[in-house]
C-alpha positions, 0 to 999 in steps of 0.5 A: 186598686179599691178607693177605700172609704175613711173608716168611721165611728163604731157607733155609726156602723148599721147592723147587716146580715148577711146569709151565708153557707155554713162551712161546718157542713160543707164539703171544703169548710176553709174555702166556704169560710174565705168566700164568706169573708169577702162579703164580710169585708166589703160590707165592713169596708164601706163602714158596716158591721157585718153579722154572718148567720147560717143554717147553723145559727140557733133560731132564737139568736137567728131571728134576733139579729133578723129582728135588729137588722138595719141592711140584708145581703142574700148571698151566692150558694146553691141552687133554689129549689124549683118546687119555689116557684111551681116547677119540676127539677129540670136543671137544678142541682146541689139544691140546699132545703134549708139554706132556701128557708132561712133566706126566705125568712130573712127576705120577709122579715126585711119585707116586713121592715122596708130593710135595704137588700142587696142580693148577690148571685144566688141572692138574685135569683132568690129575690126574684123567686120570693117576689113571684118570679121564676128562674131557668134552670141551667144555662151552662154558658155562664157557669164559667170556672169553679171559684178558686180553681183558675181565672174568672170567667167574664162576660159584658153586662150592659146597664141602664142608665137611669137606674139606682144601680148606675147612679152607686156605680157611678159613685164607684168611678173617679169619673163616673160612668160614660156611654159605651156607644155614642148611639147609644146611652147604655153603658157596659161593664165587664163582670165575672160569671159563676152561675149556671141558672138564670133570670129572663124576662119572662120569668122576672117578677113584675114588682121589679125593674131590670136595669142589667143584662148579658147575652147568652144562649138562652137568649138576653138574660136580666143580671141586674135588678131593683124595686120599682118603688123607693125602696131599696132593693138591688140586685146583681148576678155577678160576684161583686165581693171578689175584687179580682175579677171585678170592676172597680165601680162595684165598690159604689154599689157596696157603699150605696148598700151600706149608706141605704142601711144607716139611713134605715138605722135606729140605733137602740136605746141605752 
């Protein structure tokens, strides 16, 4: 069960964007809607309002509700383009020109900003790619089941512990988060898998910190990371928006993101 959150004022709820895929032109428009809802629920849960914009919002309102923002979700979608970061397709597939562009528009105006981002999935991989990193193209072993097509696919994902991400996930747990190996004071949640593309080490941007990985047969993959600076930039592999297959410390991470994006809030004149 989710420990839901008291709901608060209208007044105090951040504005945050969250990029989402437009169903209108996806091949299975009420799946693509329900998966957008769950983002949207998280952030309104956790006491914010959520503003969905696409590749079908005008440019004019787009970079509106950019320029307002107090919070940015890049959400999960298809692959990026390698072309991003100097690479041949070599593995990428379903890659999505557009969807590329508007998530890199939103990213810089959050740049521009000091806007709170939380990347998710796609989002992840996005945030390193922006930040001069680079991705494998195809690691198979965690493409796990199509959403809404049979039980999630799970894998271990080990976490730093001195880390912006385990002190939200902490918040997420009545008893915070404990060591999973008395040798050792990492910690280990179980998390979904609906990727088949990747960040390792070598690739990861170096303006930021991994705090997060599994094993695959690629060798050790980054699933978590963050800025390395104040600033506050986390990001996760997995699919903390599906509730079904996720861990229940993921609703900290959620309320961490939308505290971050009321603190950065200034709401506007009357």
């Amino acid at each position: 069960m989710l420990a839901l959150m008291p709901a608060r004022p209208a007044a105090t709820r951040p504005p945050i964007v969250l990029i989402v895929a437009d169903a209108a032109h996806s091949t299975n428009p009420a799946l693509t809607l329900s998966k957008s809802e769950l983002y949207l629920d998280a952030v309104r849960r956790h006491g914010g309002d959520p503003v969905p914009v696409s590749v079908a919002t005008p440019p004019v309102e787009r970079d509106r509700l950019l320029g307002e923002m107090a919070g940015l979700v890049l959400t999960g979608g298809p692959d990026l383009d390698p072309a991003l970061y100097n690479e041949p397709v070599a593995g990428a597939t379903d890659i999505d020109a557009p969807r590329d562009k508007l998530d890199q528009v939103a990213w810089r105006e959050a740049e521009r900003r000091s806007v709170p981002v939380f990347g998710i999935c796609r989002g992840f991989q996005a945030i390193n790619v922006f930040s001069g990193g680079s991705l494998l193209q195809d690691v198979p072993s965690h493409a796990g089941t199509p959403y809404g097509r049979g039980p999630a696919k799970t894998h271990d994902m080990e976490i730093d512990p001195n880390s912006r991400l385990a002190r939200a996930l902490a918040e997420g747990s009545p008893e915070g988060l404990a060591a999973t190996d008395e040798d050792d004071d990492a910690v280990e949640l179980v998390v979904n898998t609906y990727h088949h593309q990747a960040v390792d080490h070598a690739g990861l941007a170096a303006s930021l910190r991994p705090v997060g990985w599994a094993a695959s047969e690629a060798g050790r993959l980054v699933e978590a990371l963050e800025s390395r600076d104040d600033r506050w930039i986390v990001a996760v592999q997995c699919h903390p928006e599906r509730t079904e297959s996720t861990p229940d410390e993921f609703e900290g991470l959620w309320e961490a993101f939308v505290r971050a994006a009321r603190e950065n809030y200034s709401e506007p004149a009357a």
